[in-house]
DSSP file (Angstrom, degrees, kcal/mol; ACC not computed):
  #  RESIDUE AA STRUCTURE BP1 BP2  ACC     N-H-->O    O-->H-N    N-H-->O    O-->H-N    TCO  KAPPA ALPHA  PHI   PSI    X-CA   Y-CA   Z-CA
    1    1 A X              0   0    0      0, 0.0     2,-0.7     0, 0.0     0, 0.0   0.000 360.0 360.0 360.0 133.2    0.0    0.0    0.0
    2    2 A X    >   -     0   0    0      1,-0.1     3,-1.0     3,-0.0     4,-0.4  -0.624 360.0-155.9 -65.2  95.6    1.3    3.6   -1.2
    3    3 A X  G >  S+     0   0    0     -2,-0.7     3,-0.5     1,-0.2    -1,-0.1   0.653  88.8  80.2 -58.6  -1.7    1.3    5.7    2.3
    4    4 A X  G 3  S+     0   0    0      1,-0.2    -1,-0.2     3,-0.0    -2,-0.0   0.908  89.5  57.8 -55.8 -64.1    1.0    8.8   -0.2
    5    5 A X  G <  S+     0   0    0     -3,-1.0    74,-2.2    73,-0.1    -1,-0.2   0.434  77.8 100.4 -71.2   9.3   -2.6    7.7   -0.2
    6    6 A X    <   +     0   0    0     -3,-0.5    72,-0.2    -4,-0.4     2,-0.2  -0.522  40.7 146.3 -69.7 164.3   -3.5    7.9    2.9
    7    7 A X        -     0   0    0     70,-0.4    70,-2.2    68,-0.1     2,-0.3  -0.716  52.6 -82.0-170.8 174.4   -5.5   11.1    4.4
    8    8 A X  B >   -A   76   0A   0     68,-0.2     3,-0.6    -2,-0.2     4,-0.3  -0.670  44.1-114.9 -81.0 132.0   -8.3   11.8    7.2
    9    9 A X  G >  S+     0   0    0     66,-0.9     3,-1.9    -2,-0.3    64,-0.2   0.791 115.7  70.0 -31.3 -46.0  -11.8   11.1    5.9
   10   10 A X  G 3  S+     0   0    0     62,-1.7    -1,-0.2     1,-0.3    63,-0.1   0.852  89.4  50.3  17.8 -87.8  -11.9   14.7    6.4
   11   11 A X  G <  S+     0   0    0     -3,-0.6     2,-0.4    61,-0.3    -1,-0.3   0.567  88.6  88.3 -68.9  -1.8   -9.8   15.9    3.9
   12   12 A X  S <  S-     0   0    0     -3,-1.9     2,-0.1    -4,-0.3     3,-0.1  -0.823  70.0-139.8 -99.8 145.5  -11.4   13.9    0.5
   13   13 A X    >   -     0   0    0     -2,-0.4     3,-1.2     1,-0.2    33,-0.3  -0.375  31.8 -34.0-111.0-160.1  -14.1   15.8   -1.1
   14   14 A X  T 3  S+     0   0    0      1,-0.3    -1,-0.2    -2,-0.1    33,-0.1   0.144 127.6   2.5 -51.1 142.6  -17.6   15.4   -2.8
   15   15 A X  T 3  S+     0   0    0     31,-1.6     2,-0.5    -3,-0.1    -1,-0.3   0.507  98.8 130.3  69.1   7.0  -17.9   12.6   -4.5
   16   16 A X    <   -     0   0    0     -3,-1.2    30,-0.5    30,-0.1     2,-0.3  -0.890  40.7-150.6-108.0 116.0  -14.4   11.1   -3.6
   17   17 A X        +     0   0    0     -2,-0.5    63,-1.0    28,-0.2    28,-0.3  -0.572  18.7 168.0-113.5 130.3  -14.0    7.6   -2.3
   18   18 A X  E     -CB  44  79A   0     26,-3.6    26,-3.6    -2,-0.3     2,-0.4  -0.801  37.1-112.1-144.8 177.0  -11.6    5.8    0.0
   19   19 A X  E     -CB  43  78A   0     59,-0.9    59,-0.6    -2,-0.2    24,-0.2  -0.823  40.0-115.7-110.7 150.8  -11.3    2.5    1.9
   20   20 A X  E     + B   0  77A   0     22,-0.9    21,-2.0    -2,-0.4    57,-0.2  -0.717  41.4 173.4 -90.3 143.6  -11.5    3.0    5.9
   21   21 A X  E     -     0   0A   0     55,-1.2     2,-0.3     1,-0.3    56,-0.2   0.580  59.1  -6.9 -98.8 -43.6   -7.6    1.8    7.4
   22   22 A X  E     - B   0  76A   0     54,-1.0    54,-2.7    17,-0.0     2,-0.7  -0.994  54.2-138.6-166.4 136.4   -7.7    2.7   10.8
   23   23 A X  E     - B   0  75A   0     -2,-0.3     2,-0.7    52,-0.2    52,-0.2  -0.877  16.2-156.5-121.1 111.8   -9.9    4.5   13.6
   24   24 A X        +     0   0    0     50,-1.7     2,-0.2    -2,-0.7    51,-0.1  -0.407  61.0  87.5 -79.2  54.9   -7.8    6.5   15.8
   25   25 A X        -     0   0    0     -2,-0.7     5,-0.1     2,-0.1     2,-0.1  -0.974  58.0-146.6 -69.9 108.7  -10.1    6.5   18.5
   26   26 A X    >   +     0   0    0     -2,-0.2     3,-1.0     4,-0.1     2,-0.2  -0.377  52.5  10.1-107.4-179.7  -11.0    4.3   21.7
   27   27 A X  T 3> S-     0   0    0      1,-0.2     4,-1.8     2,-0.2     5,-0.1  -0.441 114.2 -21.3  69.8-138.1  -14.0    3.5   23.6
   28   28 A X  H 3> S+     0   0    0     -2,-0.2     4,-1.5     1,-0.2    -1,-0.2   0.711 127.7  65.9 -88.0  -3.1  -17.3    4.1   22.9
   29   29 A X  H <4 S+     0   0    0     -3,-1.0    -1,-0.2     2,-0.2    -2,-0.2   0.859 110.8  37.0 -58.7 -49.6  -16.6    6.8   20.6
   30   30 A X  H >> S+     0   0    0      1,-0.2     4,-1.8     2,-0.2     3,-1.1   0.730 109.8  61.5 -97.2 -17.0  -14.9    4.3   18.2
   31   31 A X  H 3X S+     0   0    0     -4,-1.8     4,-2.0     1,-0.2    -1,-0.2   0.911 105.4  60.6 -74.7 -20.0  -17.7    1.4   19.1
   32   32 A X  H 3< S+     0   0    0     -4,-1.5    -2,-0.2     2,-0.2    -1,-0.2   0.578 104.4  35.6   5.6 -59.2  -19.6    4.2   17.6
   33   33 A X  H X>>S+     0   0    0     -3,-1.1     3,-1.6     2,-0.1     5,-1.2   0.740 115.2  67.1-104.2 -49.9  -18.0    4.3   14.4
   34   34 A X  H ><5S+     0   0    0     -4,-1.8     3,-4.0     1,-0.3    -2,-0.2   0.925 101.8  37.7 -17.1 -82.4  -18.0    0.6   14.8
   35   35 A X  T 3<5S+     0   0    0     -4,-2.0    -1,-0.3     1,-0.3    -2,-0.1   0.436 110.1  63.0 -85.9   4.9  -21.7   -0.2   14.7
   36   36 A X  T <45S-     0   0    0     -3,-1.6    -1,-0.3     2,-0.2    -2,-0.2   0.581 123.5-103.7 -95.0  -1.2  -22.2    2.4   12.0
   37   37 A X  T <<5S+     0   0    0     -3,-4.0     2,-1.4    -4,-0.9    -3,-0.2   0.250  72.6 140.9 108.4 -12.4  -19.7    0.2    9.5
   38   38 A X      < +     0   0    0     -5,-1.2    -1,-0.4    22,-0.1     2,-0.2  -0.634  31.9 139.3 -67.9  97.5  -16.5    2.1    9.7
   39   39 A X        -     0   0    0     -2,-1.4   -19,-0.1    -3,-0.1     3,-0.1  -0.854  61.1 -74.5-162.4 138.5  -14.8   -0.7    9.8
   40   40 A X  S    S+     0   0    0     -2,-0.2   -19,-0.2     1,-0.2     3,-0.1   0.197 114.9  13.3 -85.6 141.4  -11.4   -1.6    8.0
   41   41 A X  S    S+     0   0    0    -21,-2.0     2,-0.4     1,-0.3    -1,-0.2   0.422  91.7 136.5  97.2  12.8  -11.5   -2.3    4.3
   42   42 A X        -     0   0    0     -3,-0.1   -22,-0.9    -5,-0.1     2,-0.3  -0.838  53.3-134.8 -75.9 122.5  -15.1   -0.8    4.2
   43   43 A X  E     -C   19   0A   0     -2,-0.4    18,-0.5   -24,-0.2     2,-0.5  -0.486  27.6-176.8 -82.3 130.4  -15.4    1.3    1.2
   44   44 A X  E     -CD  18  60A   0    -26,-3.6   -26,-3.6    -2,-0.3     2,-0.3  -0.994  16.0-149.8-143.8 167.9  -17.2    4.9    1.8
   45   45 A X  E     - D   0  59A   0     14,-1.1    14,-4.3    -2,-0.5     2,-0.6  -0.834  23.0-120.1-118.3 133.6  -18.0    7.5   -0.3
   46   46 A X  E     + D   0  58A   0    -30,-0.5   -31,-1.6    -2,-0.3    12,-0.3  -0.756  41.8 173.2 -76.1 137.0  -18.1   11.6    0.7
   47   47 A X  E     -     0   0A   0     10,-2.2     2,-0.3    -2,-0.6    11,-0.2   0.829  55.4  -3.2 -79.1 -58.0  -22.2   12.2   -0.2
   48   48 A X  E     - D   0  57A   0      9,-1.5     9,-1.1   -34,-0.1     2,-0.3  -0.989  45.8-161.8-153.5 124.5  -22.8   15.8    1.0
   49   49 A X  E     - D   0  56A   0     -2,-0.3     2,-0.3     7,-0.2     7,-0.2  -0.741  30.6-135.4 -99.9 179.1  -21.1   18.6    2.8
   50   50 A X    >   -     0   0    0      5,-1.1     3,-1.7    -2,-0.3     5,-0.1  -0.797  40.4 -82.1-120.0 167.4  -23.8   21.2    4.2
   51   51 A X  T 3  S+     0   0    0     -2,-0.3    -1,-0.1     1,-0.3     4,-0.1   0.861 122.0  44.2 -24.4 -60.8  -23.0   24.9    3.6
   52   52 A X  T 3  S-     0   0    0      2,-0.1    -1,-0.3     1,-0.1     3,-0.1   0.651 114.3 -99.7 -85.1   2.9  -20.6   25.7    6.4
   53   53 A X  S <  S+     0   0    0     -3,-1.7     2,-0.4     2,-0.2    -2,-0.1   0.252  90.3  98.1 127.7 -30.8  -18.3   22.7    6.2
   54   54 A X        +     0   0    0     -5,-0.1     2,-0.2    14,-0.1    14,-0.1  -0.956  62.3  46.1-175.3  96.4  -19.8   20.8    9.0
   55   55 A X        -     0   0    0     12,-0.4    -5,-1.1    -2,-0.4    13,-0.3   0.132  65.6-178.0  42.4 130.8  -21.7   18.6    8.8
   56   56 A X  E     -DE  49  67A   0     11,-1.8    11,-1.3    -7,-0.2    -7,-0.2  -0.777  18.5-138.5-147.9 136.8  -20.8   16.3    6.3
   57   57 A X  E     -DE  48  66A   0     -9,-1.1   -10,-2.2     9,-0.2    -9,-1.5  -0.397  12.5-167.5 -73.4 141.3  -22.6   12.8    4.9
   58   58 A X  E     -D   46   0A   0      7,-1.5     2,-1.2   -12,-0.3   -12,-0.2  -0.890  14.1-145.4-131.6 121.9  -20.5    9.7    4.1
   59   59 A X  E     +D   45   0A   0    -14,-4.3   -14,-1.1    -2,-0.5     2,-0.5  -0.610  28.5 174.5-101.0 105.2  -22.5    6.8    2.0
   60   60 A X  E     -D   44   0A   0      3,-1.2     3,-0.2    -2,-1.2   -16,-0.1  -0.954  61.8 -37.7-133.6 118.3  -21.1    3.6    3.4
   61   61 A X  S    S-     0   0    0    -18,-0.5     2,-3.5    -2,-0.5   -16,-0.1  -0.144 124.1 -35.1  52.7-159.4  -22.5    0.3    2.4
   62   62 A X  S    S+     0   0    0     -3,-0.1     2,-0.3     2,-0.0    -1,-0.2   0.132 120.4  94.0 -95.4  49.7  -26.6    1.4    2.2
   63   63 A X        -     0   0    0     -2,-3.5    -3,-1.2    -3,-0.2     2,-0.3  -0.880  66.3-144.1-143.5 143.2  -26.4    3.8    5.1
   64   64 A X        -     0   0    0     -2,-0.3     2,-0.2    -5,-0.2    -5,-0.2  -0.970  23.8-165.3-128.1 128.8  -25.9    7.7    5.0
   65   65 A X        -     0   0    0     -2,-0.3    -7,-1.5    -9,-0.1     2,-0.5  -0.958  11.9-148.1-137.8 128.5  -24.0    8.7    7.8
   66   66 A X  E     -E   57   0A   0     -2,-0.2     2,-0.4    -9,-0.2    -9,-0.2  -0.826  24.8-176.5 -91.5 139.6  -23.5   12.2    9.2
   67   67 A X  E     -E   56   0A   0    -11,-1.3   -11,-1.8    -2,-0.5   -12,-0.4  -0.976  25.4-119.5-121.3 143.9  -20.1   13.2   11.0
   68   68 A X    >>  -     0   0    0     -2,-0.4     3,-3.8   -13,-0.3     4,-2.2  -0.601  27.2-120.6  39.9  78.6  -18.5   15.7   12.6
   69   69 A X  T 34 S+     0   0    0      2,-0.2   -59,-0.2    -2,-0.2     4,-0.1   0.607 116.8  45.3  -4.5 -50.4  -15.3   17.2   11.5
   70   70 A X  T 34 S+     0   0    0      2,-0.2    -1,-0.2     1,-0.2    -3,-0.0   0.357 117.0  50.5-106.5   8.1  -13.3   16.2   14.8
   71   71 A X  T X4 S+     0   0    0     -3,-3.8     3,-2.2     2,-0.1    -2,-0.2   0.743 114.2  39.0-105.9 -49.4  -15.0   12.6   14.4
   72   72 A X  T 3< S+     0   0    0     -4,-2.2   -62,-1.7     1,-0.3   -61,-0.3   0.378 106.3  69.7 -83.8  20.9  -14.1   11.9   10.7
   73   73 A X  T 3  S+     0   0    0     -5,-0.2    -1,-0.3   -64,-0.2    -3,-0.1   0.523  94.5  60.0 -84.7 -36.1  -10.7   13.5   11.4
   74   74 A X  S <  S+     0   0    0     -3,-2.2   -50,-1.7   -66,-0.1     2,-0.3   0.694  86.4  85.1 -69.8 -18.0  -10.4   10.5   13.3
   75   75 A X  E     - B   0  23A   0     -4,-0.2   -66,-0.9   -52,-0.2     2,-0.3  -0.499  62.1-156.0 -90.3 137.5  -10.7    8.2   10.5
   76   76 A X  E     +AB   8  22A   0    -54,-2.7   -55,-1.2    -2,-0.3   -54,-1.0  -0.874  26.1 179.4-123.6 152.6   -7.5    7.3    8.3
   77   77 A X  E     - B   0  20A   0    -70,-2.2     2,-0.5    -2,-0.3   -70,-0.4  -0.771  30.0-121.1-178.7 120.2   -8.6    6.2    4.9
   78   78 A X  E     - B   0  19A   0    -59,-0.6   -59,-0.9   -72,-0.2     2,-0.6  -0.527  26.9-127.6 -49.5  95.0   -7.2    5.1    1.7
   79   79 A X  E       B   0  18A   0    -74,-2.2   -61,-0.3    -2,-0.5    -1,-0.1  -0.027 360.0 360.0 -54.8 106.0   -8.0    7.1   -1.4
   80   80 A X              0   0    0    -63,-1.0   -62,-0.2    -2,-0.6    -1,-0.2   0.482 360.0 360.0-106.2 360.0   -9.4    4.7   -4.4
């Protein structure tokens, strides 16, 4: 794997798709991210940002999922 493609879910934008690697989180925060399917080698896709930035919708597997800037900051994710 190229570490050149890594980034934070964060940083790809509309319409840009990556493979989840790693959640750099613990607890319930990341059983969280867990039982919404960020979980690694799951492919998600960015859907929507809202106006100001923040919010933004992730389409993973047949679920739209809103995060949080300082939650999908947490996410490391392979750009495909």
């Amino acid at each position: 794997m190229n570490a050149k493609k890594l980034s934070k879910l964060s940083e790809l934008g509309s319409g840009e798709r990556g493979r989840v690697r790693a959640i750099e989180l613990t607890g319930m925060a990341r059983r969280r991210l867990l039982d919404f399917g960020f979980v690694p080698d799951t492919e998600i896709e960015v859907a929507f940002r809202s106006p100001m930035g923040d919010p933004t919708s992730y389409r993973i597997k047949d679920s739209m999922i809103a995060l949080r800037r300082e939650e999908s900051d947490c996410i490391v994710v392979e750009r495909i």
